[in-house]
C-alpha positions as CSV (number, residue, x, y, z in Angstrom):
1,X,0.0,0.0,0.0
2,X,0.9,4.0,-0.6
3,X,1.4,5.2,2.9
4,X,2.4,8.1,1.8
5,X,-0.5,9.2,-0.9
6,X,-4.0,10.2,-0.5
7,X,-5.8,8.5,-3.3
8,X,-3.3,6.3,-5.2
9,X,-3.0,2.4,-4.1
10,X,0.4,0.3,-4.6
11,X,-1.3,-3.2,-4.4
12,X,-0.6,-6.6,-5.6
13,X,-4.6,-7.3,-5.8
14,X,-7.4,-4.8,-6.6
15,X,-11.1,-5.7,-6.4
16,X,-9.9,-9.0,-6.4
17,X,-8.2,-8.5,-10.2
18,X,-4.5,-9.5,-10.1
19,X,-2.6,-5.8,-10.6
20,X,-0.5,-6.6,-14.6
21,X,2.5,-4.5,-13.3
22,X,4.7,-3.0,-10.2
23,X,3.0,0.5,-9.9
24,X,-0.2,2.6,-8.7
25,X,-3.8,2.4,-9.2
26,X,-4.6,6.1,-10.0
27,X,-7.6,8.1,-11.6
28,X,-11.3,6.9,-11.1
29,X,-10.5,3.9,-9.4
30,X,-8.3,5.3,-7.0
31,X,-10.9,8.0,-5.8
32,X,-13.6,5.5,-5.9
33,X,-12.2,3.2,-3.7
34,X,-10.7,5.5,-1.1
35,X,-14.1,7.8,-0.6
36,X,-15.9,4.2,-0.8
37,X,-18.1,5.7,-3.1
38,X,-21.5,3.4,-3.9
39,X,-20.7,2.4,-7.5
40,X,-19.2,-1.1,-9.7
41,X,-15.7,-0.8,-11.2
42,X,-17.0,-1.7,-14.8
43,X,-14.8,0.7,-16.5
44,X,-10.8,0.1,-17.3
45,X,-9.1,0.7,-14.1
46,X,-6.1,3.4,-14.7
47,X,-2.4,2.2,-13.9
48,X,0.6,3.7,-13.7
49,X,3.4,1.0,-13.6
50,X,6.8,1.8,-12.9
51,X,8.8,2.0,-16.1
52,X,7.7,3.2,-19.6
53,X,5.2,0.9,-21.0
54,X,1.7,1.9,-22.3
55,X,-1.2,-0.7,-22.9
56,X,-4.6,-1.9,-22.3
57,X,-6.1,-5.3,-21.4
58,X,-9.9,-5.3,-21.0
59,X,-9.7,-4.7,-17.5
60,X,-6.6,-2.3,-17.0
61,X,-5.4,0.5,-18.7
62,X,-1.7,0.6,-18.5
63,X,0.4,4.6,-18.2
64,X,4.0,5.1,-18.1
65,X,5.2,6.3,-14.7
66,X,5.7,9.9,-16.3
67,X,2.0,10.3,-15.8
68,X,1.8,9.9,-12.3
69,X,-0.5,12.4,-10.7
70,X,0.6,14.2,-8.1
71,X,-0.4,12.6,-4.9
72,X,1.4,13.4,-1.4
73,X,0.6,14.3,2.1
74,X,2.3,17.9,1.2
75,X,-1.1,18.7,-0.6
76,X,-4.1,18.5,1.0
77,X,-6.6,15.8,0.2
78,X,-9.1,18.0,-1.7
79,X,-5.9,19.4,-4.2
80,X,-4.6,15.6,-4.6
81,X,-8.3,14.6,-5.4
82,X,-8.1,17.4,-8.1
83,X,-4.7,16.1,-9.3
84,X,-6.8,12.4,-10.0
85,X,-9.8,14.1,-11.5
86,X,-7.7,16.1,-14.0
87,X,-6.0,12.8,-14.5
88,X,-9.3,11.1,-15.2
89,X,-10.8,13.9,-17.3
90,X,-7.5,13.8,-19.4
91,X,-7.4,9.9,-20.1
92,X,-10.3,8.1,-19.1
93,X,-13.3,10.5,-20.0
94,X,-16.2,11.2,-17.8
95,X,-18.1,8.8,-15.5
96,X,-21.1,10.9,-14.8
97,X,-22.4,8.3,-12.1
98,X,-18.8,8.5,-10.5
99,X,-19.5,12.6,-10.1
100,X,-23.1,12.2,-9.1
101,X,-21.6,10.2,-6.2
102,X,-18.8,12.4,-5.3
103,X,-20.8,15.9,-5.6
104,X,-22.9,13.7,-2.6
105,X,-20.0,13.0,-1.1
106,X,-18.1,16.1,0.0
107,X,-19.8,19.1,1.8
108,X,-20.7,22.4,0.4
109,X,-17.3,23.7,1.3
110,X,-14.7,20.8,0.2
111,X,-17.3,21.1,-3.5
112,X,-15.8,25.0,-3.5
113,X,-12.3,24.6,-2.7
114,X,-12.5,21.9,-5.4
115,X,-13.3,24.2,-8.0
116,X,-11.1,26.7,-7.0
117,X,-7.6,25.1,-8.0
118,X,-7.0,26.7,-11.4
119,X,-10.2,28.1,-11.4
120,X,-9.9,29.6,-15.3
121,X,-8.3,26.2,-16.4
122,X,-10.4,23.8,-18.4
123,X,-10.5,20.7,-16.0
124,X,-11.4,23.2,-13.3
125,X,-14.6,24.1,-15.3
126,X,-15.3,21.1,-16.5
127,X,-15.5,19.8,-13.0
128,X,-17.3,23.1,-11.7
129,X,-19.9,23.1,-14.8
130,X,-20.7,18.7,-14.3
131,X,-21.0,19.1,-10.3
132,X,-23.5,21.5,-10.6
133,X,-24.9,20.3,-13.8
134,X,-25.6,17.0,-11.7
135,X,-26.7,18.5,-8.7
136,X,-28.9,20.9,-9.9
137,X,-27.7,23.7,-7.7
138,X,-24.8,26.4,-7.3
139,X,-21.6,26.4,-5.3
140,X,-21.9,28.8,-2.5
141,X,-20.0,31.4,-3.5
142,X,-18.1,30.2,-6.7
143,X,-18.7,33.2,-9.1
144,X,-19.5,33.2,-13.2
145,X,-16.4,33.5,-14.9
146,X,-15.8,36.1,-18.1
147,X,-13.6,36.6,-20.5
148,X,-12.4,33.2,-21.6
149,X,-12.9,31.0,-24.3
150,X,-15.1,28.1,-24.3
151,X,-13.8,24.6,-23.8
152,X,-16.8,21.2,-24.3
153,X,-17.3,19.3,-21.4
154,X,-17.2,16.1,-23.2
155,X,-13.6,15.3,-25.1
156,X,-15.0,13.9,-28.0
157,X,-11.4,11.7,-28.3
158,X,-12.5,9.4,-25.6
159,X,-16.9,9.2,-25.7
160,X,-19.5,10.7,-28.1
161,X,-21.4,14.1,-27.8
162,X,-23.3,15.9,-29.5
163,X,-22.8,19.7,-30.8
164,X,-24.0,21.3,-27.6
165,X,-25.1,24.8,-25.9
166,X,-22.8,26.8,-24.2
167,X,-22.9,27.7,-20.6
168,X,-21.9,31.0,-20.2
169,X,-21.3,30.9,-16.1
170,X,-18.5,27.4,-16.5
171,X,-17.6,29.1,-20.2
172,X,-18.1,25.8,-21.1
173,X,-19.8,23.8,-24.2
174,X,-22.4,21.8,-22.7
175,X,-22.0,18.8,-25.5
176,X,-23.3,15.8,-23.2
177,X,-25.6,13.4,-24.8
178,X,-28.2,13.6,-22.5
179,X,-30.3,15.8,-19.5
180,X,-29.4,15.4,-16.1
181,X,-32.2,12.6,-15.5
182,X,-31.2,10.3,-18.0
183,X,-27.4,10.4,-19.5
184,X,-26.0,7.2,-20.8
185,X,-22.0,7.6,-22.3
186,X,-20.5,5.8,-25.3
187,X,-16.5,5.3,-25.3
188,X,-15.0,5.6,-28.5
189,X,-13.4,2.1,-29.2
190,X,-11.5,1.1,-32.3
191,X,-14.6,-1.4,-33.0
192,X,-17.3,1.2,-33.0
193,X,-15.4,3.9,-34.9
194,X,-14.6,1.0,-37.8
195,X,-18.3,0.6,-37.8
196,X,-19.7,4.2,-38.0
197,X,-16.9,4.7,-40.9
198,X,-18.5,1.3,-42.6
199,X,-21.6,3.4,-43.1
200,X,-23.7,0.7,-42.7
201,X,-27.0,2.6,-44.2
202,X,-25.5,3.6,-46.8
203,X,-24.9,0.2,-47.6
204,X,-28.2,-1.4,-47.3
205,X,-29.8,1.5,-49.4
206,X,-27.0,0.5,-52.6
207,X,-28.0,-3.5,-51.8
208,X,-31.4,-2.9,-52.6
209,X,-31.4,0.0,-55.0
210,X,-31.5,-2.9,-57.8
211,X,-34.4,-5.5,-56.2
212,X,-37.9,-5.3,-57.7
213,X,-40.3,-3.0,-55.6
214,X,-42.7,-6.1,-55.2
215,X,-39.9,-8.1,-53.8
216,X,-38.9,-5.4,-51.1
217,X,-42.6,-5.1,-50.3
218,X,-43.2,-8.9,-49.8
219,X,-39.5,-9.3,-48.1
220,X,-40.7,-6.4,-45.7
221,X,-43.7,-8.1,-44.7
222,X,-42.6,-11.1,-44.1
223,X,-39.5,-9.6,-41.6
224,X,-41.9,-7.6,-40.3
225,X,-43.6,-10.7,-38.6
226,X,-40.3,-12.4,-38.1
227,X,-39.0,-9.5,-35.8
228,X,-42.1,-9.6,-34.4
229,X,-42.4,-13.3,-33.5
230,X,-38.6,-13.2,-32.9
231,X,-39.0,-10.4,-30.1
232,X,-41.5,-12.6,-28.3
233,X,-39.6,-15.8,-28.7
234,X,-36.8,-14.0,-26.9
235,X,-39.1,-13.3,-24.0
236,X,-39.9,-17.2,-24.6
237,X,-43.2,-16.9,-25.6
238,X,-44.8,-18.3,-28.7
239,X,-47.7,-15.6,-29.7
240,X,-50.3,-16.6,-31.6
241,X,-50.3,-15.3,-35.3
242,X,-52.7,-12.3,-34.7
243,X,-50.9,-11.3,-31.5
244,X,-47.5,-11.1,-33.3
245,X,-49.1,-9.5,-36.8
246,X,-50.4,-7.1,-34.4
247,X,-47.0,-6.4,-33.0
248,X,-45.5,-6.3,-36.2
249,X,-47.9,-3.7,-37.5
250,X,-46.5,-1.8,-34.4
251,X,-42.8,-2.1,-35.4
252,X,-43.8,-1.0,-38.7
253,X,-44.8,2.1,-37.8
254,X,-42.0,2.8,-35.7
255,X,-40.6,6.2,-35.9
256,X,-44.2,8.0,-37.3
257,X,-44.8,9.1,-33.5
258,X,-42.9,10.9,-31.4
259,X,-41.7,9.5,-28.1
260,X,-44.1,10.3,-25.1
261,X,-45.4,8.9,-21.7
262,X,-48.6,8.3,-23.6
263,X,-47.4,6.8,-26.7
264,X,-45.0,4.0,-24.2
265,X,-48.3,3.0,-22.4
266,X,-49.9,2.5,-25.8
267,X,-47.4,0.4,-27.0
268,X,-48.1,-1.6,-23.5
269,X,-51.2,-2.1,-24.3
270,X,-50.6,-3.4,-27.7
271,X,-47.8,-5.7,-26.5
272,X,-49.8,-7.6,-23.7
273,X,-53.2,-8.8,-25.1
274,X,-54.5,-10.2,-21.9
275,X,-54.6,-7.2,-19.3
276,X,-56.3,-9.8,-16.7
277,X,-53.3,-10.5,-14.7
278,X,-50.7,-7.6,-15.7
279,X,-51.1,-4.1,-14.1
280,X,-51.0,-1.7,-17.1
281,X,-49.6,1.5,-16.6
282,X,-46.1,2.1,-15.5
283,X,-45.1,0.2,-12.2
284,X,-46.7,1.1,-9.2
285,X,-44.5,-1.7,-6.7
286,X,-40.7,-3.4,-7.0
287,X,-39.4,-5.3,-9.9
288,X,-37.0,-7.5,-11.2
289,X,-35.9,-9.9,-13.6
290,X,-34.8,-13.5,-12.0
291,X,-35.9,-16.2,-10.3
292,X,-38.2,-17.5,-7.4
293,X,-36.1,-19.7,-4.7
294,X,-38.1,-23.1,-5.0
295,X,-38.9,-24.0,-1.3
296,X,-39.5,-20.5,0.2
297,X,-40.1,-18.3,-3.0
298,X,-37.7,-15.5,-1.8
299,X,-36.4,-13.4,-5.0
300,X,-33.6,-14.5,-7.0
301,X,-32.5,-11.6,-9.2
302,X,-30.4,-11.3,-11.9
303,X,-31.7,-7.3,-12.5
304,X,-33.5,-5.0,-10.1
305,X,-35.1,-2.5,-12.0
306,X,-35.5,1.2,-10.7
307,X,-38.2,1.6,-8.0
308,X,-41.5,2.7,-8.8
309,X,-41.1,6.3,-7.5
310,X,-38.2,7.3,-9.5
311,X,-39.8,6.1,-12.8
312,X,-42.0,8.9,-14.0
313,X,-38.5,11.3,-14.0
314,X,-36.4,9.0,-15.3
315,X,-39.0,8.1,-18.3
316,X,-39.0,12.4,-19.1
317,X,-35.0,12.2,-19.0
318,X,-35.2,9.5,-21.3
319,X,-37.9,11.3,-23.4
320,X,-36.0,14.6,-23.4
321,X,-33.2,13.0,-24.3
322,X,-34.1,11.2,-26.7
323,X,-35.3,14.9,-28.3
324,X,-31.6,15.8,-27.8
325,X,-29.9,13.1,-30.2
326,X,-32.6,12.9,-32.7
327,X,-31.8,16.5,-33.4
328,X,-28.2,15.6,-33.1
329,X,-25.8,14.3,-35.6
330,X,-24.7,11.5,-33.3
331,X,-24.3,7.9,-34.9
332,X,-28.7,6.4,-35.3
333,X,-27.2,3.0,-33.7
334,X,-25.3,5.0,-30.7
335,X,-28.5,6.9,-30.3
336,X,-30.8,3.9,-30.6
337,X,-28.4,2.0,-28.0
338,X,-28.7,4.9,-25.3
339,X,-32.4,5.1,-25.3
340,X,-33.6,1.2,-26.2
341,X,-31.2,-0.5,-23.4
342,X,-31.8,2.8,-20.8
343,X,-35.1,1.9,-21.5
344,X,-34.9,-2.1,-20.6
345,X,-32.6,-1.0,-17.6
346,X,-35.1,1.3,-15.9
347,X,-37.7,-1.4,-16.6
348,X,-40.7,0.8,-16.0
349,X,-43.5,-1.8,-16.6
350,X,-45.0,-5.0,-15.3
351,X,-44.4,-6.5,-18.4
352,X,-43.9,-5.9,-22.0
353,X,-40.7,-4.2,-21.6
354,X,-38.6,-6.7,-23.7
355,X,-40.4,-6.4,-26.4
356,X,-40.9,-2.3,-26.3
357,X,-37.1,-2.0,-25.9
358,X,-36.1,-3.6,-29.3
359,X,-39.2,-1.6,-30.4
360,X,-37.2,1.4,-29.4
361,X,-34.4,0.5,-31.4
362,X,-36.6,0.7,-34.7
363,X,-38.1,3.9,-33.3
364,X,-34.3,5.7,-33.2
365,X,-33.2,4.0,-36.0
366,X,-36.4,5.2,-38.3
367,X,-36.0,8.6,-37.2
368,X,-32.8,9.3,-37.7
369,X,-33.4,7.8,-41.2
370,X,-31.2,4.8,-40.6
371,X,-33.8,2.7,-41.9
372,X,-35.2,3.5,-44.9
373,X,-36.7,2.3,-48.4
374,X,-39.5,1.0,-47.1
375,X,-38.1,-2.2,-45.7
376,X,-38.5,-3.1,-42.0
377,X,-35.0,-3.7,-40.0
378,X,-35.8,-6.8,-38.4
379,X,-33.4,-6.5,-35.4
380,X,-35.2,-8.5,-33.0
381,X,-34.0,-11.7,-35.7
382,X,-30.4,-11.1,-35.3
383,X,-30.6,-10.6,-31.7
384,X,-32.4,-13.5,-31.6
385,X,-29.5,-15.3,-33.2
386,X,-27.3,-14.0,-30.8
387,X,-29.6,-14.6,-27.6
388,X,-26.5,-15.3,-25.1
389,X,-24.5,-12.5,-26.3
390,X,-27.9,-10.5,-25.7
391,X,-28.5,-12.1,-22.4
392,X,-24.7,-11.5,-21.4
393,X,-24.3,-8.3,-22.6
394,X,-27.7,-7.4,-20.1
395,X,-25.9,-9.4,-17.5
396,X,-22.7,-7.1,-17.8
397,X,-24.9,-4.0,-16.7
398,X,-26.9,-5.7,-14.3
399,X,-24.9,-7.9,-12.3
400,X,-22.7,-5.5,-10.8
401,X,-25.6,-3.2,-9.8
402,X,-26.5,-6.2,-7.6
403,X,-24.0,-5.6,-4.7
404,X,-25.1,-1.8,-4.2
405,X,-28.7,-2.2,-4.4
406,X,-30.1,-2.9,-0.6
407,X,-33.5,-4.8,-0.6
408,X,-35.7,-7.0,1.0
409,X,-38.6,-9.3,0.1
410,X,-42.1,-8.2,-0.1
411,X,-44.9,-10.6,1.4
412,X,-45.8,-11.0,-2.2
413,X,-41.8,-12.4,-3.1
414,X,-41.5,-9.1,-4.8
415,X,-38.4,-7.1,-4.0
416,X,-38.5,-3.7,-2.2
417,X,-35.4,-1.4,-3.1
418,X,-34.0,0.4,0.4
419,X,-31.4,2.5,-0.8
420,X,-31.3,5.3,-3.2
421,X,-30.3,3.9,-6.7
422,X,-31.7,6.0,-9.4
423,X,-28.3,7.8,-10.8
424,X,-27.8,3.8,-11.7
425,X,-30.4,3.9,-14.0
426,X,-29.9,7.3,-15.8
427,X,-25.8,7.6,-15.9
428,X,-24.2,4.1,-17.4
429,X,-21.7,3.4,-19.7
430,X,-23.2,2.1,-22.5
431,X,-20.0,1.0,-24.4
432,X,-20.3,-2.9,-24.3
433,X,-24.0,-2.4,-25.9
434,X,-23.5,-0.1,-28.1
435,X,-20.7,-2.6,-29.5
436,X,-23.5,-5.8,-29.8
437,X,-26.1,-3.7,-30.8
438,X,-23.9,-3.1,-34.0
439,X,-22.7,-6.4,-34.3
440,X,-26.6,-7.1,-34.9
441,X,-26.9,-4.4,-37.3
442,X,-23.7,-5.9,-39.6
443,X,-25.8,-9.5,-39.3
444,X,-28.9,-7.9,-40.2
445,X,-27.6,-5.9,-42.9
446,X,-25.3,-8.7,-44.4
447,X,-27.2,-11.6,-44.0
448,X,-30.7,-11.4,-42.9
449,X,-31.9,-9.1,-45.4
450,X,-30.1,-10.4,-48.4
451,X,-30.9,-14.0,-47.3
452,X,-34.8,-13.3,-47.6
453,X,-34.5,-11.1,-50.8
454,X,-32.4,-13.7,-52.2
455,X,-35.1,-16.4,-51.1
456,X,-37.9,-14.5,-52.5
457,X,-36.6,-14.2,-55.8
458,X,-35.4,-17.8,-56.1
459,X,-39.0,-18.8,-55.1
460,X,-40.9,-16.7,-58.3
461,X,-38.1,-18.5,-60.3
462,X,-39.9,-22.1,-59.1
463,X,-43.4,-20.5,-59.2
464,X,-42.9,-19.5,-62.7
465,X,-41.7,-22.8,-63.1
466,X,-44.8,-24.3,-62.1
467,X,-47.3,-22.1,-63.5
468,X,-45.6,-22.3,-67.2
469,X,-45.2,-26.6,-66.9
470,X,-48.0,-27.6,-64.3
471,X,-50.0,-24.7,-64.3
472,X,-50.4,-24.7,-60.4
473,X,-52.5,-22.8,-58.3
474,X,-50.4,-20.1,-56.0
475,X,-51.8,-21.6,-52.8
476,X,-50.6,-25.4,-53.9
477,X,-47.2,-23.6,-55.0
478,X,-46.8,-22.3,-51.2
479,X,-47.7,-25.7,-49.9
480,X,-45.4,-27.8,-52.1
481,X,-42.4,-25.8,-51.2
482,X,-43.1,-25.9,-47.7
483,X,-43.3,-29.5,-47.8
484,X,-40.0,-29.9,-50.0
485,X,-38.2,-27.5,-47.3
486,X,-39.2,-29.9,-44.6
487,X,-38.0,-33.0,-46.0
488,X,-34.7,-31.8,-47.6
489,X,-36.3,-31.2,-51.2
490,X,-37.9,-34.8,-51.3
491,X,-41.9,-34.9,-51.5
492,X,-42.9,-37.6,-48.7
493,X,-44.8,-40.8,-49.5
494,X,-47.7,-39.0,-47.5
495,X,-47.8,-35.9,-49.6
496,X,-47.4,-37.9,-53.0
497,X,-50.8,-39.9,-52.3
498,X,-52.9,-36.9,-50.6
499,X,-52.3,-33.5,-51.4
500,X,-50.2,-33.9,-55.0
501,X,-51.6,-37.4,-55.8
502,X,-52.5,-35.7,-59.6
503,X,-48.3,-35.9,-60.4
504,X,-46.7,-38.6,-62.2
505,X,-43.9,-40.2,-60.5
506,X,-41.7,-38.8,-63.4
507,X,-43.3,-35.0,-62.7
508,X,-42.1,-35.3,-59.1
509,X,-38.9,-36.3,-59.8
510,X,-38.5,-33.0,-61.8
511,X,-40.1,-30.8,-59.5
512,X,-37.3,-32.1,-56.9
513,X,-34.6,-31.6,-59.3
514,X,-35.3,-28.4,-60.4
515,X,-36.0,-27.4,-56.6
516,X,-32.7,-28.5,-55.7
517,X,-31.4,-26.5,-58.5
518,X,-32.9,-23.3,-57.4
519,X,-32.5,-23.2,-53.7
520,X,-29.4,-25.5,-53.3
């Protein structure tokens, strides 16, 4: 251990992760884990090892000792604090739940002398302009500044922003992606920047520039109801066709309505068909996503969503936001990640959430003209594809929450949140989602589209086929290929004798030829 330092930690073991070097933890972590502040250590933990190497590993983010911040019992705790926050603020972004915590932390006075350090210099108002921003209310006695020029908040080499307002009291650009009730962050990783330069939209639109308008209207249909029934099977249910055509008419008209209180409990009430046993409305009690134990049916959670009295302001952040980034020029799948997963983290129904969360995604991706041409983008397919990744990459926000939210079990096996945790719900990193959520996108984009284009077209080669040679009703067409699909592109003995006992043996055998020759 650093004896001698007030934030910094020389340990062989942090947060029981093995330290990579001899040197100091420093930054975030360092504060975080000295003022004991309430919050999981999800991000990159900063390091300063001892001789001049620089790297990262997914958990640590190596710095040569040169950038050591200053850190000794010559300053007081309150300037070697600064030293770590200009540190952070330099090379590990901004962790708006890590200053929501710390504004709590320190009184009125320590919050002044904080701000005071090189009170023109950019970290200084950077630090002033998001304590306050968070807080909602002034420093005692910390006066506007004048006659500088105006720095953003957000470095936009480490996370994402948008263009911003200024704040004439900090002299600051106010470019954060968000309102102070709901304010998820995006990192700029190597992976995501490769993706936004991909231009993914602009792809799709030259795929399909050259299929047949009746092709994209009958491909668009049918994903429609395969995102639909594919957003239910995720939530493992099996919907009955009407319920899921329903649904599907409600993806496809996602993005004609603006986001409201209103327009979320509509979209409730389309989702859940049977209101007999579901409270409508947003949550009025606990929730949770887990088990029941067995024997005694305490709560088992794998997610505690936010409690009931916090939802209402947390659904208008997310609404405001939301506002904020469609008028934006931020990335449609960096928006659409912020609000859909913020969305599924706050939790704010009884049920139906699942399914209104990917419905989100098409919402932000429709109106920031991502998706376009007509065609659905079915999403909920690909994710589907990808359930564990979806189910981990949930997990990966969720489990850590677990160890600072205090509960106890309702007589009703519900859970009933003790401590304060809403600043968990509305300031997250949203890096790791962000990430799958494109992943999804490339699948859907490169596959999943062109696969049911391709199919369509294949199958009016076969229909044409049969209508020119056995002049063949459409419906009979639909059911012969169906039946060929399910038996490999053999007709069974069954269907031979019932349904196409008019074909010689000779005709079948060319039927299942030329099947096999047009869909492999």
């Amino acid at each position: 251990m650093n004896s001698g330092a007030h934030f910094s930690q020389q340990t062989p073991v942090f947060h029981s992760k093995q330290s990579p070097e001899k040197g100091y933890i420093v930054g975030y972590a360092a504060i975080v884990d000295k003022l004991k502040l309430p919050m999981p250590l999800t991000f990159s933990i900063a390091f300063v090892c001892m001789q001049n190497k620089s790297y990262q590993t997914e958990e640590w983010n190596i710095f040569p000792k040169s950038y050591m911040p200053e850190d000794d019992r010559k300053l007081t705790k309150i300037k070697a604090l600064y030293k770590h926050l200009v540190f952070a603020l330099k090379y590990e972004g901004i962790n708006l739940l890590f200053f929501s915590f710390l504004s709590q932390c320190l009184t009125d006075k320590q919050l002044k002398e904080l701000v005071s350090f090189e009170p023109t210099g950019q970290y200084s108002r950077r630090i002033w302009f998001l304590i306050e921003w968070i807080s909602g209310t002034k420093i005692i006695g910390k006066q506007d500044l004048s006659k500088k020029s105006y720095i953003p908040v957000i470095d936009i080499k480490h996370q994402y922003a948008i263009a911003g307002e200024k704040s004439t009291r900090h002299l600051v650009i106010n470019n954060l992606p968000g309102s102070p009730d709901f304010c998820p962050l995006v990192r700029k990783t190597k992976k995501l920047e490769n993706y936004i330069n991909a231009n993914f939209s602009e792809q799709k639109i030259n795929y399909i520039k050259g299929v047949r308008k009746d092709i994209l209207q009958r491909a668009s249909a049918f994903l429609l109801l395969k995102d639909s029934k594919a957003s239910f099977t995720i939530e493992g249910e099996s919907p009955k066709s009407k319920r899921a055509d329903r649904w599907g008419q409600a993806i496809g008209q996602a993005g004609s309505k603006d986001l409201s209180s209103e327009e979320l409990i509509r979209l409730q009430q389309v989702v859940i068909e049977n209101d007999r046993f579901v409270e409508m409305g947003y949550r009025k009690m606990g929730g949770f996503v887990g088990e029941h134990d067995r024997s005694t049916g305490e709560p088992i959670p794998d997610h505690i969503s936010a409690k009931w009295p916090d939802i209402e302001q947390l659904i208008e952040g997310l609404i405001k936001t939301t506002g904020l980034l469609l008028k934006s020029d931020i990335d449609p799948v960096i928006a659409a990640t912020s609000i859909a997963f913020g969305f599924v983290f706050i939790h704010p129904f009884d049920d139906g959430n699942g399914r209104i969360h990917r419905y989100l995604i098409h919402h932000i991706l429709a109106k920031k003209e991502f998706s376009q041409q007509g065609i659905i983008f079915p999403i909920s397919a690909s994710i589907l594809n990808h359930i564990d990744d979806y189910r981990n990459i949930l997990e990966s926000y969720s489990h850590p929450l677990l160890d600072f939210i205090n509960w106890k079990e309702t007589k009703d096996h519900n859970v009933d949140v003790l401590n304060n945790t809403i600043d968990y719900y509305r300031y997250f990193d949203a890096t790791a989602q962000a990430e799958f959520l494109f992943d999804c996108v490339k699948d859907t984009i490169e596959n999943i589209i062109p696969e049911e284009v391709s199919y369509l077209i294949r199958y009016d080669e076969f229909k044409r086929f049969l209508d020119d040679d056995f002049e063949m009703p459409d419906k009979l067409v639909a059911l012969l290929v169906r039946f060929l699909e399910q038996n490999s592109g053999k007709l069974s003995k069954r269907a031979r004798e019932k349904e196409f006992a008019g074909l010689a043996d000779d005709e079948i055998e060319i039927i299942e030829n030329y099947f096999k020759e047009i869909f492999g």
